[in-house]
VEXTORPA-477270 format. One line per field, with one value per residue (C-alpha): residue number from 1; x, y, z. Coordinates in nm, 2 decimals. Layout:
N
seq	NUM,...
x	X,...
y	Y,...
z	Z,...
//
This chain:
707
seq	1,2,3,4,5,6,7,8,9,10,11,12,13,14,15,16,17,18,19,20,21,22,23,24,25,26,27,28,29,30,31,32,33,34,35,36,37,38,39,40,41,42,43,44,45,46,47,48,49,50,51,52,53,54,55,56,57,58,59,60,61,62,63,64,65,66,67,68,69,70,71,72,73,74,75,76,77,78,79,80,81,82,83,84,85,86,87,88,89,90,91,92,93,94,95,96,97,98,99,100,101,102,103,104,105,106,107,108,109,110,111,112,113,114,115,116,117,118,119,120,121,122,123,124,125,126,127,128,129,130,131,132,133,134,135,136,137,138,139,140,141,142,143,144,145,146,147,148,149,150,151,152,153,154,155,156,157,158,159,160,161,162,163,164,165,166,167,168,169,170,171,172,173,174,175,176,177,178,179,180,181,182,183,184,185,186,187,188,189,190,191,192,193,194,195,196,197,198,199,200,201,202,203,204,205,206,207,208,209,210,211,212,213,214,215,216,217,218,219,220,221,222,223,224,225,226,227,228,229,230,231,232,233,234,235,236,237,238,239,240,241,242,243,244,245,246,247,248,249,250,251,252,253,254,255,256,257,258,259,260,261,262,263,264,265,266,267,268,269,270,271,272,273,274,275,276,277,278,279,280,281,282,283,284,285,286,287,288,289,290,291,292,293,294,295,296,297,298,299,300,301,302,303,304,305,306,307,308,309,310,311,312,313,314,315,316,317,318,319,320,321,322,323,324,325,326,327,328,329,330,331,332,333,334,335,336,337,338,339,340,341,342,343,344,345,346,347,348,349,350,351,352,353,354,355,356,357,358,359,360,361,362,363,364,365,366,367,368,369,370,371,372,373,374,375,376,377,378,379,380,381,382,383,384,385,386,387,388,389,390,391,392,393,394,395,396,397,398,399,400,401,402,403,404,405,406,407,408,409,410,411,412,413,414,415,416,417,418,419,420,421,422,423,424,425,426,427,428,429,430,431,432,433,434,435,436,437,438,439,440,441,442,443,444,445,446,447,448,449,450,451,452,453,454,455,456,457,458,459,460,461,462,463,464,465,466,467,468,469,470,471,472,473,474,475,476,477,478,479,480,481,482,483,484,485,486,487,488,489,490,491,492,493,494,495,496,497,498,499,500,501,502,503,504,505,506,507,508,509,510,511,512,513,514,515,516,517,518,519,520,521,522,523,524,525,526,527,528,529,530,531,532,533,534,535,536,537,538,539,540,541,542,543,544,545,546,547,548,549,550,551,552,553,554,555,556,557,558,559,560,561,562,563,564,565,566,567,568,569,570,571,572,573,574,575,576,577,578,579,580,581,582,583,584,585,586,587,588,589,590,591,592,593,594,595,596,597,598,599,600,601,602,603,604,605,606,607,608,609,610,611,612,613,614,615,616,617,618,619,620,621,622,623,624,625,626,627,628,629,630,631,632,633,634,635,636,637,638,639,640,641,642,643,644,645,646,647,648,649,650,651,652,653,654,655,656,657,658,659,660,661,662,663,664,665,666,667,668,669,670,671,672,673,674,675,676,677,678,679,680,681,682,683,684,685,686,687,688,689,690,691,692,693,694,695,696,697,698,699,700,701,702,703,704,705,706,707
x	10.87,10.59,10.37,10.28,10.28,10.28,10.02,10.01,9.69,9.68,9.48,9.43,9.40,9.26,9.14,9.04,9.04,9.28,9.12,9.39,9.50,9.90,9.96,9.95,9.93,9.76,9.85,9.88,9.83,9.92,9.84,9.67,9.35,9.26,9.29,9.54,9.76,10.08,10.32,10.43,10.18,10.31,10.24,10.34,10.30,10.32,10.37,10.41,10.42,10.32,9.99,10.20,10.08,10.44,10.46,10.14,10.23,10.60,10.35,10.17,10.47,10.60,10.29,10.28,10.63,10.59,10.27,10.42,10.80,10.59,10.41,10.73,10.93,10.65,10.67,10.99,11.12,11.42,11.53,11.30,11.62,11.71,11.39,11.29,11.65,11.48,11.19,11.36,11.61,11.31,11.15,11.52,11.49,11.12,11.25,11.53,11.36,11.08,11.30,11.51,11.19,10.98,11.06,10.99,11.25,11.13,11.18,11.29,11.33,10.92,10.89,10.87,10.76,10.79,10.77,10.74,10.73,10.50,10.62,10.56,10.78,10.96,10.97,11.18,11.10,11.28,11.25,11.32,11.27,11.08,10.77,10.61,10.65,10.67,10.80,10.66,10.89,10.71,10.93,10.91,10.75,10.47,10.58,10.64,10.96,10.93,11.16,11.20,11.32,11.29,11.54,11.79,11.76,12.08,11.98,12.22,12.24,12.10,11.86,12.03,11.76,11.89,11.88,11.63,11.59,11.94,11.91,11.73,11.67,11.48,11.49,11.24,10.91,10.74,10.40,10.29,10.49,10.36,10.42,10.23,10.35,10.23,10.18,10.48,10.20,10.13,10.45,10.36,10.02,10.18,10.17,9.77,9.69,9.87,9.90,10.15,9.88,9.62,9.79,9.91,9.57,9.30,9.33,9.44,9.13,8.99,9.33,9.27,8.87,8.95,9.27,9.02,8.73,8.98,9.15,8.83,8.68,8.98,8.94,9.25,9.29,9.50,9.56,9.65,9.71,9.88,9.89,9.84,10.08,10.03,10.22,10.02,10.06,9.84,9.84,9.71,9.38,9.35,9.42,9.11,9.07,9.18,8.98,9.15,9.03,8.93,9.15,8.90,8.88,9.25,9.41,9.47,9.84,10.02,10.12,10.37,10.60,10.46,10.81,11.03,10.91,10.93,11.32,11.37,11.24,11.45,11.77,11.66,11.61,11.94,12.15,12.01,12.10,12.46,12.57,12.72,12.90,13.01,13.05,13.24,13.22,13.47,13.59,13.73,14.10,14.17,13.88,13.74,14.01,14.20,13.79,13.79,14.13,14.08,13.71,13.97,14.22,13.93,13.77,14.06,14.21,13.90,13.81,14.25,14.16,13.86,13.99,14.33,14.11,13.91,14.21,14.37,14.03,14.03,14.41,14.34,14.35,14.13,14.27,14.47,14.25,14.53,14.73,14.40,14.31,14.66,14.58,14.30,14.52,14.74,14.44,14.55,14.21,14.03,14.13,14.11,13.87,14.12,14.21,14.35,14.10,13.91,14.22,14.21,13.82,13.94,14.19,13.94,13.67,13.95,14.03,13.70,13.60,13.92,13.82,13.52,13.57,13.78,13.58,13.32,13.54,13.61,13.28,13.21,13.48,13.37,13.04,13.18,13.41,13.18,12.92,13.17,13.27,12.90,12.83,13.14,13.02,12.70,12.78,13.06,12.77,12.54,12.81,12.86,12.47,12.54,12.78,12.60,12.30,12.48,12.64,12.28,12.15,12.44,12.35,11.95,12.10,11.91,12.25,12.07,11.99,12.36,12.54,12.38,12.41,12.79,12.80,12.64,12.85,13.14,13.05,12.97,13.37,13.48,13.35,13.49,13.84,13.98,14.01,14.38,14.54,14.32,14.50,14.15,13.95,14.17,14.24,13.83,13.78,14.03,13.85,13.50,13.73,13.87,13.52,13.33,13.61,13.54,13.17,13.30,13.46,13.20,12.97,13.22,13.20,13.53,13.59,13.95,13.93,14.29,14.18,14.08,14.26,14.22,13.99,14.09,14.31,14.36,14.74,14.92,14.86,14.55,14.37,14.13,13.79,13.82,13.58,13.25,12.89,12.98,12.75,12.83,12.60,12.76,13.02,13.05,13.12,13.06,13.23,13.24,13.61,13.60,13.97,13.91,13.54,13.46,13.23,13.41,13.28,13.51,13.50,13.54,13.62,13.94,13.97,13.94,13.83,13.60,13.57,13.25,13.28,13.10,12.94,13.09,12.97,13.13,12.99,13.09,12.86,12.69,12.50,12.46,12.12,12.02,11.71,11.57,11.77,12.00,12.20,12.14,12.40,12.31,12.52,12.56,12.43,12.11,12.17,12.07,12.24,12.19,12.40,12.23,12.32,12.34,12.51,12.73,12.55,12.55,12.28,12.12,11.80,11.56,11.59,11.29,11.46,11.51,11.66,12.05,12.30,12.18,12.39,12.24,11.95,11.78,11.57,11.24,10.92,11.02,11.06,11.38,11.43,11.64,11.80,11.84,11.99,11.94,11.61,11.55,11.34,11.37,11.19,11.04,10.99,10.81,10.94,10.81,10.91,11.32,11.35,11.19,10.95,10.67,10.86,10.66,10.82,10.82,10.82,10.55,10.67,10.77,11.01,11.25,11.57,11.85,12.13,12.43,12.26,12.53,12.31,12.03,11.89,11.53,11.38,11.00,11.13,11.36,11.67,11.86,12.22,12.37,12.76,12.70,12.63,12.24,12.05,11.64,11.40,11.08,10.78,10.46,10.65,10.63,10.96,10.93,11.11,11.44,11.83,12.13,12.23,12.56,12.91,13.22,13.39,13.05,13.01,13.04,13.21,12.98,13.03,12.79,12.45,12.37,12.02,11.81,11.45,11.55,11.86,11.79,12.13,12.18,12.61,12.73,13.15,13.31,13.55,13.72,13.73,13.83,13.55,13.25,12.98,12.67,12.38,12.05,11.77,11.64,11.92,12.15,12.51,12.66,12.99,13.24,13.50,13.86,14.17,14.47,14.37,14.13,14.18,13.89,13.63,13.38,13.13,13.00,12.79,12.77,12.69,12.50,12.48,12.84,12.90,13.15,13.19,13.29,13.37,13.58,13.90,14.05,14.10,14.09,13.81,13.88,13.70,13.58,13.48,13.09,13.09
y	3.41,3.63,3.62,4.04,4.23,4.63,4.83,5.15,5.40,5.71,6.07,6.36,6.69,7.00,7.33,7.52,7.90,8.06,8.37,8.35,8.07,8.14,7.80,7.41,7.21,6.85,6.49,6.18,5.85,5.54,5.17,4.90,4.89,4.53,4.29,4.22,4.48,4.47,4.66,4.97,5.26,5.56,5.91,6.23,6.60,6.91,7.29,7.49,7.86,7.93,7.81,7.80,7.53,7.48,7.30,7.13,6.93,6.88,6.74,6.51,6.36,6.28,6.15,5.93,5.79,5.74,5.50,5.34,5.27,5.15,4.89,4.79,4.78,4.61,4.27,4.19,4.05,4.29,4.54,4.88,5.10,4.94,4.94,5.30,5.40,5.24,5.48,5.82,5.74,5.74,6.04,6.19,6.10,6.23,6.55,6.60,6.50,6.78,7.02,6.98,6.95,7.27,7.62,7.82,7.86,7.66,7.85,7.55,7.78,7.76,7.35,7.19,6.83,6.51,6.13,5.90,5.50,5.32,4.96,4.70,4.84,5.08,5.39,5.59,5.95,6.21,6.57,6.89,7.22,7.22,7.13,7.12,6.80,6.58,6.29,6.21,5.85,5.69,5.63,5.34,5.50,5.59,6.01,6.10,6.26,6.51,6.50,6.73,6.41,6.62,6.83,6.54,6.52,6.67,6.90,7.12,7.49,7.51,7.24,7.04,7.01,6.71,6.58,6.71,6.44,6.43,6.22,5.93,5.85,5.53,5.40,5.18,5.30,5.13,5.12,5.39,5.60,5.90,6.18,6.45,6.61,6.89,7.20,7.51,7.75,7.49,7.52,7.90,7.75,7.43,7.56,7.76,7.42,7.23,6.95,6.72,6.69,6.58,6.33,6.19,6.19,6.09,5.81,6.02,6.05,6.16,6.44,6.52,6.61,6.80,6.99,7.04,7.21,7.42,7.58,7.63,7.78,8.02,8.15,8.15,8.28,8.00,7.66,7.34,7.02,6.77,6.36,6.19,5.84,5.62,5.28,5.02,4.70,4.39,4.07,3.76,3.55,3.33,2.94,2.74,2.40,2.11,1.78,1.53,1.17,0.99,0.73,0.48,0.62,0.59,0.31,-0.04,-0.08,-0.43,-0.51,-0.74,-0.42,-0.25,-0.31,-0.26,0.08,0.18,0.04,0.28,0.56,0.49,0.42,0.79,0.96,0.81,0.92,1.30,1.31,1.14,1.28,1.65,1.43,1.13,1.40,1.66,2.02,2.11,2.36,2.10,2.05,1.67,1.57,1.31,1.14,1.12,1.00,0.70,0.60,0.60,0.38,0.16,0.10,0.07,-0.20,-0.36,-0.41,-0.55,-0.77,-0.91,-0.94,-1.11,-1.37,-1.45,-1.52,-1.76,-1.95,-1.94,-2.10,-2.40,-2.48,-2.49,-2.89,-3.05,-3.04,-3.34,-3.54,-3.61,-3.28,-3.15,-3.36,-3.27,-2.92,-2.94,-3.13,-2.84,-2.54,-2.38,-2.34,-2.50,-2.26,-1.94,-1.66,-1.43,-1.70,-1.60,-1.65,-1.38,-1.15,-1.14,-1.05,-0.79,-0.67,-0.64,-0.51,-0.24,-0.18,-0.15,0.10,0.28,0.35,0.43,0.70,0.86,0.79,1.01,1.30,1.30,1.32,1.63,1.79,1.73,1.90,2.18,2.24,2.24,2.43,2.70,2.71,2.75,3.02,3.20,3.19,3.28,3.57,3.66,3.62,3.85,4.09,4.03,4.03,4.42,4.52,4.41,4.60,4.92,4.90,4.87,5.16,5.35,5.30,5.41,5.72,5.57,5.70,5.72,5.34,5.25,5.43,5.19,4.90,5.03,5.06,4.68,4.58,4.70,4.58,4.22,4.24,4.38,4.11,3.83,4.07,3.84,3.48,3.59,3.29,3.11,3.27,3.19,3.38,3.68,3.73,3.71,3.99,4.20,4.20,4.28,4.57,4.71,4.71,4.89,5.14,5.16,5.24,5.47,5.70,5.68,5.84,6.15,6.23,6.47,6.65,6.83,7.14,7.22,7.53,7.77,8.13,8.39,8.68,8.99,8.99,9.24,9.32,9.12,9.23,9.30,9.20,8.86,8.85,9.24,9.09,9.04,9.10,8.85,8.85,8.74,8.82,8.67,8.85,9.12,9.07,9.26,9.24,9.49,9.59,9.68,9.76,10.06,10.13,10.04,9.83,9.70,9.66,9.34,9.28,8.89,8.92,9.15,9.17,9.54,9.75,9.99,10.15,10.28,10.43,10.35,10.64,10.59,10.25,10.12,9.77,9.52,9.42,9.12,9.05,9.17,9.09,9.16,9.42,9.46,9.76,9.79,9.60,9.58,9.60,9.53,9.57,9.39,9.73,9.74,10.01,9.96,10.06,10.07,10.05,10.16,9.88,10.15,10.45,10.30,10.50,10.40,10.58,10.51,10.35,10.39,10.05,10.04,9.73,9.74,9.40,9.41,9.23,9.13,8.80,8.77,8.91,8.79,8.99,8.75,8.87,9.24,9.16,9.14,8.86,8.93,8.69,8.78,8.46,8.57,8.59,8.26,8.48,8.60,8.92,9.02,9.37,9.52,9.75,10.15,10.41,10.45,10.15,9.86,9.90,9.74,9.46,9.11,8.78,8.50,8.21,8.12,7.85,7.92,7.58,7.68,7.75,7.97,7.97,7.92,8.04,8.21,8.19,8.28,8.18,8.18,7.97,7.95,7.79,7.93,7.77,7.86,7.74,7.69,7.69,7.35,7.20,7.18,7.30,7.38,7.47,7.65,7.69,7.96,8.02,7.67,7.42,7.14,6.81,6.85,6.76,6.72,6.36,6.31,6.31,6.18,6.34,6.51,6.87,7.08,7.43,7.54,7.97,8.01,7.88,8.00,7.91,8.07,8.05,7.90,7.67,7.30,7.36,7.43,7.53,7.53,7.64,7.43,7.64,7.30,7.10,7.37,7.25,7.37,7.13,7.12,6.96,6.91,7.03,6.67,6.69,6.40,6.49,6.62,6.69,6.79,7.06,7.05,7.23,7.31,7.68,7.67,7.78,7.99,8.01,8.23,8.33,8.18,8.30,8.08,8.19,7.89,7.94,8.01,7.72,7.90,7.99,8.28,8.21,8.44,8.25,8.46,8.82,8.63,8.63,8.29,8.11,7.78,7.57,7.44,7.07
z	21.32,21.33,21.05,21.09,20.80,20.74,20.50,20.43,20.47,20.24,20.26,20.02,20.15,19.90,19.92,19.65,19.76,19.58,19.36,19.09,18.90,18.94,19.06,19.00,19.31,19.32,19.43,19.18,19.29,19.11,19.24,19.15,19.24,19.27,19.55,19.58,19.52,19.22,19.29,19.53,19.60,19.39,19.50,19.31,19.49,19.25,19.40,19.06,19.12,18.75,18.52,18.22,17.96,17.96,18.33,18.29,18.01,18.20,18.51,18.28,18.12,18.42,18.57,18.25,18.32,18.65,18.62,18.31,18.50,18.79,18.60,18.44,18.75,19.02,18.82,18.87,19.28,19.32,19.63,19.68,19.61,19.31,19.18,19.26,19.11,18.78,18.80,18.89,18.60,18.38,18.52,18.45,18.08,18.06,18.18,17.99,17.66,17.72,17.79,17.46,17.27,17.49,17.26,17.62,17.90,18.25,18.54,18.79,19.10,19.04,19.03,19.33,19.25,19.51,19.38,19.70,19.66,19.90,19.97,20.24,20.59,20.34,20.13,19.91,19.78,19.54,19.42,19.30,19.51,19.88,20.01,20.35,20.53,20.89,20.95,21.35,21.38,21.67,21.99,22.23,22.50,22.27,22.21,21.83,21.68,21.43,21.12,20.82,20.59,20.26,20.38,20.39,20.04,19.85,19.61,19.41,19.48,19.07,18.92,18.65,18.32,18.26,18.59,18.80,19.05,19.13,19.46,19.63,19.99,20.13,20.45,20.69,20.82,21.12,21.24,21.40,21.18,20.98,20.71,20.59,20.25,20.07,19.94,20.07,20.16,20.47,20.62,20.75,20.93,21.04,21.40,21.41,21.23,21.52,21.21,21.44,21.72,21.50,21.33,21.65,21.78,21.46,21.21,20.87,20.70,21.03,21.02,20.69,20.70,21.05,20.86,20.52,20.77,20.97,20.64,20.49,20.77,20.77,20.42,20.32,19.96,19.83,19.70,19.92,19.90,20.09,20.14,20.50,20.49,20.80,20.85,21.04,21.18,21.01,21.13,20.94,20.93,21.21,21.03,21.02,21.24,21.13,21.18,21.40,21.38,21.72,21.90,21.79,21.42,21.36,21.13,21.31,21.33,21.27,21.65,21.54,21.43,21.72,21.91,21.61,21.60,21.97,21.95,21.66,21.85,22.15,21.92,21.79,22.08,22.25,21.92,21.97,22.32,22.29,21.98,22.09,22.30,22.09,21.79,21.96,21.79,21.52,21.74,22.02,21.83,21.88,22.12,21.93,21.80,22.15,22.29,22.05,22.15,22.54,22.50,22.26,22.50,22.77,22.57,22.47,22.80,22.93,22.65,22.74,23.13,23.10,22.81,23.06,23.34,23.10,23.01,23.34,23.50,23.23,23.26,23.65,23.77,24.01,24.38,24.52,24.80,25.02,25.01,25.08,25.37,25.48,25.46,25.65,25.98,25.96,25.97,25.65,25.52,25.21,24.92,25.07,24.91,24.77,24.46,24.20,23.98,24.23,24.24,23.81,23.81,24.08,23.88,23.59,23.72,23.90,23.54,23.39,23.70,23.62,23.25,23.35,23.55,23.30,23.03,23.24,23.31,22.90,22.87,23.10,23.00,22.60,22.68,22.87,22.58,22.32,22.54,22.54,22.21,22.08,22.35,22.21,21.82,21.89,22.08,21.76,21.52,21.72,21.67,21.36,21.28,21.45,21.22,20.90,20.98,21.08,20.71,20.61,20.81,20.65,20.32,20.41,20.59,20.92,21.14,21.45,21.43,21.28,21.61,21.82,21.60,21.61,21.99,22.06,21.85,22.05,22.38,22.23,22.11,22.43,22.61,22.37,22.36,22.70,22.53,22.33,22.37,22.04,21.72,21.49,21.72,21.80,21.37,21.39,21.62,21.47,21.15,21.34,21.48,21.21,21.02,21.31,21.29,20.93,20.99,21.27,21.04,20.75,21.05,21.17,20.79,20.84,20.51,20.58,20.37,20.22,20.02,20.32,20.26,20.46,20.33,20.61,20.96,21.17,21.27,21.59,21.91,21.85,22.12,22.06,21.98,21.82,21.51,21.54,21.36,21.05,20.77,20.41,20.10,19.77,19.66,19.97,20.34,20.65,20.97,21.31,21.38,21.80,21.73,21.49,21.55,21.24,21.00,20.73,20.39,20.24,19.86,19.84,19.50,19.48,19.88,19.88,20.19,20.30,20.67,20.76,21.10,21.40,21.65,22.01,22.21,22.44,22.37,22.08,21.78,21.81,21.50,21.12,20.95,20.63,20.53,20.22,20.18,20.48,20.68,21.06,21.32,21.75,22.01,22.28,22.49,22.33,22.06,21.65,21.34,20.99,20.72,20.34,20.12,19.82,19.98,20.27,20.46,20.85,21.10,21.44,21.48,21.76,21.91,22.26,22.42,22.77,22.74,22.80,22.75,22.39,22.31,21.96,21.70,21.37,21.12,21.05,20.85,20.91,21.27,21.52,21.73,22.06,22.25,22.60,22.78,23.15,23.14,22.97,22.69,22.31,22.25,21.95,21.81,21.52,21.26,21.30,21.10,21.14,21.43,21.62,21.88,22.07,22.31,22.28,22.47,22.22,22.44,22.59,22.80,23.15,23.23,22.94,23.06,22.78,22.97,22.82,22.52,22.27,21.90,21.70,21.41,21.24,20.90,20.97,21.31,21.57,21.68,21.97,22.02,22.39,22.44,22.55,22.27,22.30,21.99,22.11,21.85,21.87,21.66,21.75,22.08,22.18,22.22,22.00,22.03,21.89,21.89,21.70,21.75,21.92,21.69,21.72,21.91,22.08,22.06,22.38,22.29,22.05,21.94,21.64,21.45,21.04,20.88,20.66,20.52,20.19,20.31,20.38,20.64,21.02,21.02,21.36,21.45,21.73,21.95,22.13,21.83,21.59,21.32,21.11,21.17,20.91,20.98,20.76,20.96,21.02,21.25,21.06,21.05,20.67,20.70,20.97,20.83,20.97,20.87,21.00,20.96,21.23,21.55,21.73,21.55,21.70,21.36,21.07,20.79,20.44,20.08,19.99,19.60,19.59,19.83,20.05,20.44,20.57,20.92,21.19,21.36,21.58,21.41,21.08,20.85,20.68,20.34,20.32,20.07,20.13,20.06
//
């Protein structure tokens, strides 16, 4: 066993620049400075967008519990989870007893606070709100993945006073793994930074000082903070020589129990190399009992044979002279060799030979036996070994590294599956089964939603795929009715109705975004509406695309994103006077390839969704590494993609599998949404706060419960 161990390296970033104080941001660390180190490293990131003396003395009360629980808690030898569940159910108490004691209201849409546990080869973090962070998880080949792994925290939609930290997540870190956390204003220069590439490249401190320089060469008028955490491998102090004595230097033995000892050594040596085969395994049902029986009968026959021959020789009386001399006159031979004395030692030695022989073949067979049966547990326990750390991965939420557990596992039982004749090992096998199916179905996550009802459908005979253009804000839906030419204004609370007429296209809609004040309909043909959120008003826009057919849009920063699948491009347009002008391509890569592509959707990222399955993201026009890990059963009729800004989600709609598929945007698997309701889902759009889906099957507009 190696004797490696893992220590963690930290780095502070601020930057000071900000020309109004309307914000707390800073870093706590708590550890113990002395060598060695008690206890985990503790690290607390505040983003408060207020200076109220209100959330500053919240901060400090939770800094002091947080260095006081750690104290309490690093004595004591007990699991990282366990212990950090200690400290976040003391940070819980601290909150809720200052908020029943503070006179002024907190805002907690403002708080964004991060508590992250630092232990040997592990960590475990909680929080309330969003911050900027990367996880880069270093592969085997040596490349980085890049993770959003606060957004895998569940948060609720509204932040609970009395329970602010609501969730926990821990899991292993490697060496050669890194994070950078920090302040939210970092997220929008995480690209013009190019923050993954120097913390691939430089040691942290080295990142931090180049990230520091770069942000203050820039000027930026604003606060930021963040905290560099590398895991690296550390391997201990070579052991010092030990003095050996010389031949001549060593103690003078007594040589008369010089022999005494080297027959104990052979008598020890021949008992480890007979014993599997004089001590048959457990496993071998009967083996030794029938073995001692055959050397028995082996040893008793001989000892019989040998003690007859004995008697017979004794009893035996000196030859007759004369009848001998007579004999010899008639050429008969003196005693002829084959006496009976000689035919008895024959006979015994035919015996001995005999038993022997078998005795041998026992013996082969023994260790072939028990060779087997070992080979065949250890293979079961490897297995086994599998399943019991993909139960631990699942309880981490490390799902990539439970599948594969899952899927050795599997093979290992396959290949033991053809030995059904042994009634103890087929019952063992079909418990290994039954608990990898278990796990299996802990990791499709179905949640089978049995209170869909339908919002809106459009009569039969209509023909399919009439709606289109789905968007859904709160309490109001919109959807584009081909059928009637119409945009439909749907109330979700009493289901009433409102047609807003569409001028002539011959093309359908193909998207709905939301303006500040309007709503924004495309078509596939390349023309522009809006639709007054006030007045119901619906008017052309002056749309300068030249890039047809559109497959999808998204309204980002004042901007529209076009998708245009052919030419493997999404074209970006700025907003002037009553339309969108000035066509930019986005991606800057040449080697991308969009076909198939059916979806857009934009956070500070861009995600593009291909009917296939395949979910690319992009960042500064540049593809970075990204996928959705593969489900049960795998996705590869995918119709729709929803994100926004603020959501932690990416919801995707499966047209084969008739499901709603939400992801967090780590790209780990939340829940997969069945019904028997569903049957061609081809939109999606989701009220997050009112955790409900509005999602287009068929010519229905259908609700679903968010889980």
């Amino acid at each position: 066993m190696s004797d490696e161990k893992q220590q963690f390296r930290i780095a502070e970033l601020e930057v000071a620049k900000s020309l109004s104080d309307d914000t707390i941001v800073g870093i706590f660390r708590f550890d113990n400075p002395s060598r060695p180190k008690v206890g985990p490293t503790l690290l607390v990131i505040a983003d408060i967008k207020s200076t109220l003396y209100a959330y500053e003395r919240l901060l400090d009360a939770l800094n002091s519990a947080a260095e006081r629980t750690r104290h309490l808690v690093s004595q004591v030898d007990q699991d990282p989870l366990a212990r950090f569940e200690k400290l976040v159910q003391q940070l819980n108490e601290t909150a809720a007893g200052f908020v029943d004691e503070e006179a002024a209201p907190l805002q907690w849409q403002r708080i964004n606070i991060y508590v992250i546990e630092l232990s040997e080869g592990h960590m475990c973090f909680t929080g309330t709100g969003r911050l900027m962070n990367t996880f880069l998880q270093k592969q085997t080949d040596g490349s980085f993945k890049a993770f959003d792994i606060f957004g895998s925290l569940e948060q609720p939609a509204h932040t609970d006073p009395q329970k602010p930290f609501s969730s926990i997540v821990c899991g292993d870190v490697h060496p050669g793994d890194m994070l950078i956390a920090g302040s939210s204003n970092l997220d929008r220069l995480r690209g013009e930074l190019r923050i993954a590439e120097r913390l691939t490249a430089m040691p942290p401190v080295t990142a931090a000082m180049e990230l520091k320089h770069d942000l203050e060469r820039r000027g930026i008028p604003d606060d930021f903070v963040a905290a560099i955490i590398a895991c690296y491998e550390t391997k201990p102090q070579e052991p010092q020589l030990t003095l050996e004595l010389k031949k001549d230097e060593l103690p003078e033995t007594d040589a008369s129990t010089d022999s005494i000892h080297k027959l104990q050594e052979a008598e020890e040596e021949a008992e480890q190399n007979l014993a599997p085969v004089l001590t048959p395994l457990d496993g071998l049902k009967g083996g030794k009992e029938l073995a001692a029986k055959l050397f028995a009968l082996i040893q008793t026959g001989a000892k019989k044979t040998i003690g007859a021959i004995g008697r017979l020789a004794k009893k035996r009386e000196p030859a007759d002279p004369v009848a001998m001399a007579s004999l010899r006159s008639m050429n008969a031979g003196y005693r002829s060799a084959l006496t009976r004395k000689h035919k008895l030692i024959i006979a015994a030695v035919g015996i001995v030979l005999t038993g022997s022989i078998i005795g041998y073949y026992w013996w082969q067979h023994s260790k072939r036996v028990a060779a087997e049966i070992a080979a065949w547990n250890s293979t079961y326990d490897t297995a086994v070994d599998n399943r019991n750390r993909a139960e631990s991965d699942l309880v981490y939420g490390n799902e990539l590294r439970a599948r594969n557990e899952i899927d050795q596992a599997d093979k290992i039982v396959a290949s033991l599956a053809s030995d059904q004749n042994d009634a103890d090992r087929k019952a063992r096998l079909d418990k290994v089964n039954q608990d990898l199916l278990t796990l299996k179905e802990k990791l499709k996550k179905v949640v089978k939603a049995d209170n869909v009802s339908v919002l809106y459908s459009l009569p039969e005979g209509t023909p399919s795929g009439s709606l289109s253009g789905l968007l859904l804000m709160k309490d109001t839906a919109y959807v584009a009715d081909k059928s009637s030419n119409n945009i439909l204004k749907i109330s979700l609370a009493d289901k009433s109705i409102k047609p807003i007429n569409i001028p002539a296209s011959g093309e359908p809609v193909v998207s709905a975004n939301e303006g500040k004040d309007s709503i924004y309909f495309a078509t596939k043909d390349g023309k522009m509406y809006s639709l007054s959120k006030t007045t119901d008003l619906l008017k052309t826009l002056n749309w300068s695309t030249t890039k047809t057919p559109v497959q999808d849009t998204y309204l980002y920063a004042n901007r529209i994103y076009s998708l245009d699948a052919n030419g493997n491009q999404i074209w970006r347009y700025n907003a002037v006077g009553g339309g969108f002008s000035g066509e930019v391509s986005y991606i800057k890569a040449s080697d991308v390839s969009l076909n198939g592509a059916v979806s857009l959707a934009i956070d500070s990222n861009v995600y593009v969704l291909k009917n296939d399955g395949q979910l690319m993201q992009f960042l500064s026009g540049g593809q970075v590494s990204f996928s959705l890990p593969t489900i049960d059963p795998p996705l590869k009729a995918a119709s729709s993609l929803w994100t926004e800004t603020d959501s932690s989600l990416l919801v995707i709609t499966d047209l084969t599998e008739k499901r709603i598929l939400v992801f967090d945007k780590s790209g780990t698997l939340k829940a997969q949404i069945t019904s028997p309701e569903f049957h061609e889902l081809r939109d999606v759009s989701v009220d997050e706060s009112g955790k409900r889906i509005l999602v287009i099957d068929g010519n229905r507009l259908l609700v679903v419960p968010l889980p």
